[in-house]
ROVEXBA-963039 format. One record per residue (C-alpha): y, z, x. Coordinates in steps of 0.05 Angstrom, whole numbers, plus 5000, padded with zeros to 4 digits. Each point is the difference from the previous one (the first is absolute). Layout:
<pts>
YZX;...
</pts>
This chain:
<pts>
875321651135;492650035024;500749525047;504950385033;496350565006;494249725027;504049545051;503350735015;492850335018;498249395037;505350055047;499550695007;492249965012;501349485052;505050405031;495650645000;494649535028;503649805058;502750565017;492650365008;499749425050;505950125046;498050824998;493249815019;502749535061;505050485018;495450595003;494949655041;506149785051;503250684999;506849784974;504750314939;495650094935;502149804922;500650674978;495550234944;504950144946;500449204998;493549864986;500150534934;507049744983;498549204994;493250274967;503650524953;505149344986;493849594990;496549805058;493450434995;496149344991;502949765071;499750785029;492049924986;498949345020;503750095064;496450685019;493449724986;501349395033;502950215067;496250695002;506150374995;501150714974;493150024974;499050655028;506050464963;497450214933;507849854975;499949285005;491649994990;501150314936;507950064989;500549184990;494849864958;502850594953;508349625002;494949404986;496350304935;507050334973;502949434997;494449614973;499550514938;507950014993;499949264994;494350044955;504050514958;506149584998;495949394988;497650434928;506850284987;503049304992;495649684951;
</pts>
């Protein structure tokens, strides 16, 4: 069952990841942008790792307090609720 889940939050990291990427080439080209509500969606589904990485990596979104401080926060909640779940099953 672990396994799963982490092979879950993998994908949706990478996707997160790469979709930081294609908003940052798109903005810089002028074309049609991922909307937002993506980025918190694969983060809120598990992604936040990916959501980080990416905006850190590609400068990307660094400036808007929600994603400078909203992702890490989806990343610690769900850190502490698999900690708690983690406890609850022993």
């Amino acid at each position: 069952m672990i396994r799963y889940v982490v092979l879950w939050c993998l994908a949706l990291s990478l996707a997160d990841f790469l979709f930081m990427g294609l908003d940052k080439r798109r903005a810089r080209r002028g074309e049609w942008r991922v909307p937002e509500k993506w980025f918190f969606l694969l983060a809120l589904l598990g992604g936040a790792p990916g959501a980080i990485l990416g905006m850190y990596a590609f400068r990307h979104k660094t400036r808007h307090w929600y994603f400078k401080f909203g992702l890490p926060a989806i990343l610690l909640l769900q850190a502490g609720a698999c900690v708690w779940l983690a406890l609850r099953a022993r």
